[in-house]
C-alpha positions in Angstrom: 299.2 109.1 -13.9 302.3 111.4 -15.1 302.2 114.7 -13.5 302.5 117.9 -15.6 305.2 119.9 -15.3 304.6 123.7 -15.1 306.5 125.4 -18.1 309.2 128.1 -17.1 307.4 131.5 -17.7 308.0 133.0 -20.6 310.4 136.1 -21.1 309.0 139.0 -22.2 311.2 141.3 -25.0 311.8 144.8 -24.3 313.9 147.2 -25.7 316.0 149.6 -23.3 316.5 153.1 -24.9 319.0 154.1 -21.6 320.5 152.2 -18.4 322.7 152.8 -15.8 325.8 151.6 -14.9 325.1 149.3 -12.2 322.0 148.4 -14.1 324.3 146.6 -16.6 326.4 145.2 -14.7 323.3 143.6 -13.6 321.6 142.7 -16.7 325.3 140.9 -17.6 325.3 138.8 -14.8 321.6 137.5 -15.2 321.2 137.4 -19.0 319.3 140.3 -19.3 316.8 138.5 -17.7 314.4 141.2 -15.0 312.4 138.9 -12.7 309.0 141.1 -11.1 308.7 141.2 -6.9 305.4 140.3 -6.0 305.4 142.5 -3.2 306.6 145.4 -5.4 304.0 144.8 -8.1 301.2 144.9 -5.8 302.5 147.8 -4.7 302.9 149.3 -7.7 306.6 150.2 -7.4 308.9 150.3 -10.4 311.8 147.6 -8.7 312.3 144.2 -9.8 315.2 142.0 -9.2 318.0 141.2 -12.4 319.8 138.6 -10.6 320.5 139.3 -7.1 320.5 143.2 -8.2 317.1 145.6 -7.4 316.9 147.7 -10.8 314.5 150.7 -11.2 312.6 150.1 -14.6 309.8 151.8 -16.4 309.5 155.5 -18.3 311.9 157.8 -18.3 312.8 158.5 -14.6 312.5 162.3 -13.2 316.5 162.0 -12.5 319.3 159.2 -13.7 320.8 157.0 -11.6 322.7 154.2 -11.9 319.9 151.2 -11.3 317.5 153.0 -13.7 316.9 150.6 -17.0 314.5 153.1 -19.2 312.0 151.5 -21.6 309.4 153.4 -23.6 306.5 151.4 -21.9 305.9 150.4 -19.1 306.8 146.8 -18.6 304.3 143.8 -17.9 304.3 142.2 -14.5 306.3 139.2 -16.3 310.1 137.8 -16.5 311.8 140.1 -18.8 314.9 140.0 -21.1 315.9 143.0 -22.0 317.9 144.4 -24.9 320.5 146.7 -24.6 321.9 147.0 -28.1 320.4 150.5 -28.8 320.9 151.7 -25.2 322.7 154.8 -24.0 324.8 153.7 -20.8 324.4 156.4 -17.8 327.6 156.5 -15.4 327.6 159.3 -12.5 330.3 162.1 -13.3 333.5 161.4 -12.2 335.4 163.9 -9.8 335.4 164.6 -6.2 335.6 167.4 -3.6 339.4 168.0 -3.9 339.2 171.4 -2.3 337.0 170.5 1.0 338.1 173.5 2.6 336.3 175.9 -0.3 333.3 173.6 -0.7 332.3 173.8 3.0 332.6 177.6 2.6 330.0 177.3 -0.1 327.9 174.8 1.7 328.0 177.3 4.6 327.0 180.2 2.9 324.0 178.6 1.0 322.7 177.5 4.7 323.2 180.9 5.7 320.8 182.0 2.5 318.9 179.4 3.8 318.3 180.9 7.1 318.1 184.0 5.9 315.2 183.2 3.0 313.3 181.7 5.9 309.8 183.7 7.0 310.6 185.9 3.7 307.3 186.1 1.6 309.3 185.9 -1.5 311.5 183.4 -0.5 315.1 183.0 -3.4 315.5 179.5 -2.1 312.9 176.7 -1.4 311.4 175.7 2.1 313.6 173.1 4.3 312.1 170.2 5.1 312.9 167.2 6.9 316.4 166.5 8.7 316.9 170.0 6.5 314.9 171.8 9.0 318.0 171.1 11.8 320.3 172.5 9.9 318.9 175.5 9.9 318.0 176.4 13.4 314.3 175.3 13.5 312.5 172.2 14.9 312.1 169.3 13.0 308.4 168.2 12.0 306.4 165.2 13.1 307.2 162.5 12.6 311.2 163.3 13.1 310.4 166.0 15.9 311.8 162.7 18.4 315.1 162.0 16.3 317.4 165.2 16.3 319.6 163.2 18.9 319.4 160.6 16.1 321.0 163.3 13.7 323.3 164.9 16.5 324.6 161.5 16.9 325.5 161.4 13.7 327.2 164.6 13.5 329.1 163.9 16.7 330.2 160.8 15.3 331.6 162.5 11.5 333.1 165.1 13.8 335.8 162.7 15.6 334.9 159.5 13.8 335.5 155.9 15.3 334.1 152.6 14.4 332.0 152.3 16.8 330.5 155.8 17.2 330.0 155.5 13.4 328.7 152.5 13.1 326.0 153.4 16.5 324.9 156.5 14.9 324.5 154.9 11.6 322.3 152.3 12.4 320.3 153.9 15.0 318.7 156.4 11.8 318.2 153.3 9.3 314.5 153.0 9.5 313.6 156.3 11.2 310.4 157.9 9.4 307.7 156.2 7.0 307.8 155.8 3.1 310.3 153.6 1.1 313.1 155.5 1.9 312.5 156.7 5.6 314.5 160.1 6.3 317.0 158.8 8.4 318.1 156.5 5.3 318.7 159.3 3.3 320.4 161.8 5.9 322.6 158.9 6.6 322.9 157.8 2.5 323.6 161.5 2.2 326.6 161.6 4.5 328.0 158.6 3.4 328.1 160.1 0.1 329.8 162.8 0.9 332.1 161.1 2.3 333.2 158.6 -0.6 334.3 162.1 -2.4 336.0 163.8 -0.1 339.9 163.9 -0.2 341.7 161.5 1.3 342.3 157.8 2.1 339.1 156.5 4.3 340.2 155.2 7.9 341.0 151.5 7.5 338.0 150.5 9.3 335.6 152.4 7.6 335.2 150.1 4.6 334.3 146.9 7.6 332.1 150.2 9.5 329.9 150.1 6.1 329.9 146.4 5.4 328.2 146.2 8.9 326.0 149.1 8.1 324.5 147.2 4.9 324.2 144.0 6.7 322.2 146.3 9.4 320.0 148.3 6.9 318.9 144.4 5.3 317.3 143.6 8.6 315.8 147.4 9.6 314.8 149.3 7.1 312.8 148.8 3.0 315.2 146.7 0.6 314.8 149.7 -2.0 316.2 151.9 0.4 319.1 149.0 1.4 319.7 148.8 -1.7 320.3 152.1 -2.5 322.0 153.2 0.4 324.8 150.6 -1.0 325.2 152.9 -3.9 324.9 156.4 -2.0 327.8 154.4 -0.3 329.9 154.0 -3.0 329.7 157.7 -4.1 327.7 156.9 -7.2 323.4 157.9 -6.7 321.5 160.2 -8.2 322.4 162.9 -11.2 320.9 165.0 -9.5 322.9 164.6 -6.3 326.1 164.3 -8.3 324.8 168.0 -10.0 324.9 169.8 -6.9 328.2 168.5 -5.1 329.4 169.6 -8.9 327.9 173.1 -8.8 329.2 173.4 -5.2 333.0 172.3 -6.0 333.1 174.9 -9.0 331.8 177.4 -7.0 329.1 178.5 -9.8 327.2 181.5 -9.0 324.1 181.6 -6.5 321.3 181.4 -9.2 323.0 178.4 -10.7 323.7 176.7 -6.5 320.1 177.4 -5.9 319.1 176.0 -9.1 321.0 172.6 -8.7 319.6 172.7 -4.8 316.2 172.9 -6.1 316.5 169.8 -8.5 317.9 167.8 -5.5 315.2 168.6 -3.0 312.6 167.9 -5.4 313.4 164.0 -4.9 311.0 162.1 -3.2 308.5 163.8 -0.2 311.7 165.1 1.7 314.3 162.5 0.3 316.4 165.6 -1.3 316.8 167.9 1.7 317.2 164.9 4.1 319.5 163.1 1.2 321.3 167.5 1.4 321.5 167.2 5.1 323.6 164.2 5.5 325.8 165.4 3.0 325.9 169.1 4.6 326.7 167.4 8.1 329.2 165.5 6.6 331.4 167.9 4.9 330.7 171.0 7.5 331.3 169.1 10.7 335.8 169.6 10.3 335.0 172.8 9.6 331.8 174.5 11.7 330.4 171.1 14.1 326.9 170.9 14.5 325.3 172.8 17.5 322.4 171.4 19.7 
């Protein structure tokens, strides 16, 4: 008796109305086709896979970034092949932080109307949370209150960097704190962003140093958060992300630095401040180091 083959599922059509960058690149390599993760369905996370790529699809997202594929419905939990002939491509701004110097003076002073704002009723700036609350002066909250030698380490390491303090520190905060993108992620995402703008050539070991620190993150921590730490990386992540280093290297006024502060933080449970306090570390440790 002839046994029946299953049929290849079918691909459902959709129609993107805006994607980013790495999204396309993607979508080319895969044939616009967007596979579903059982694992992510279930869980009911917008991630699927186009190709060997994680992409972000559904609604319009709260902020761009270059994984986002945008479709007016939400899509079923079916192959997709998606159409990009009507969509509106998405790449993060170009331009760095030429003038480190005068951006750390910035970054400095907002911390400083950080710690100032705090146990003010009527507070300019919002609350710090997460690795945020270090920065400031005041003890981190469960479930970090056990890592600030995990975030000093880090610090010591940006301060006199080597391969193999950077690459220690790095990995020992991949996975620290719950959700899809534990805190330690994005303190560490954060930093490394910071650093693929800043002026300069990078050491000559510090492209192996973060090769080793994605093959790290694959074993220890979510594969969104992998995935997007590759791109945090690279210097290309969230708008939002990109609007703040942007308002801090054209020195814009205070209402307009605490607005872009504001959008950033509002990522995720404490994704933005701990995403703002890898960066922060980062760029201030030349300049003022980190205390204990």
């Amino acid at each position: 008796m002839a046994t029946a083959l299953a049929s290849p599922p079918r691909l459902w059509p959709v129609m993107a109305s805006a994607v980013g960058a790495r999204a396309i690149a993607a979508l080319q390599a895969s044939g616009g086709r967007v596979d579903p993760v059982p694992a992510f369905v279930a869980a009911g996370l917008p991630y699927a896979r186009a190709g060997a790529e994680l992409v972000w699809i559904g609604p319009a997202p709260r902020t761009q970034h270059p994984r986002m594929i945008v479709l007016a419905d939400p899509p079923p939990s079916a192959p997709l092949q998606v159409d990009l002939r009507h969509a509106r491509c998405w790449q993060p701004p170009q331009g760095g932080m030429a003038e480190a110097q005068q951006v750390a003076g910035r970054l400095a002073n907002l911390i400083a109307a950080l710690v100032a704002d705090s146990g003010v009723s009527d507070r300019r700036l919002p609350a710090p949370r997460g690795f945020a609350l270090a920065l400031v002066g005041q003890p981190l909250e469960f479930p970090l209150a056990g890592a600030f030698a995990r975030l000093h380490a880090l610090a010591a390491a940006l301060a006199r960097p080597q391969p193999e303090s950077m690459l220690a520190a790095a990995t020992g905060l991949l996975g620290v704190g719950p959700g899809l993108t534990p805190s330690g992620d994005d303190a560490l995402g954060g930093a490394l962003f910071a650093l693929a703008h800043l002026p300069g050539p990078a050491p000559d070991w510090m492209a192996a140093t973060i090769d080793a620190i994605h093959a790290t993150a694959r074993e220890r921590t979510h594969p969104i958060s992998a995935s997007l730490l590759v791109d945090l990386a690279a210097g290309r992540s969230y708008a939002v992300l990109h609007e703040f280093m942007r308002a801090l290297v054209a020195g814009r006024d205070a209402p307009a630095l605490s607005a872009a502060l504001t959008a950033l933080v509002t990522l995720g449970h404490t994704s933005g401040w701990d995403l703002f306090a890898g960066f922060a570390l980062a760029v201030l440790q030349p300049v003022r180091p980190f205390e204990v």
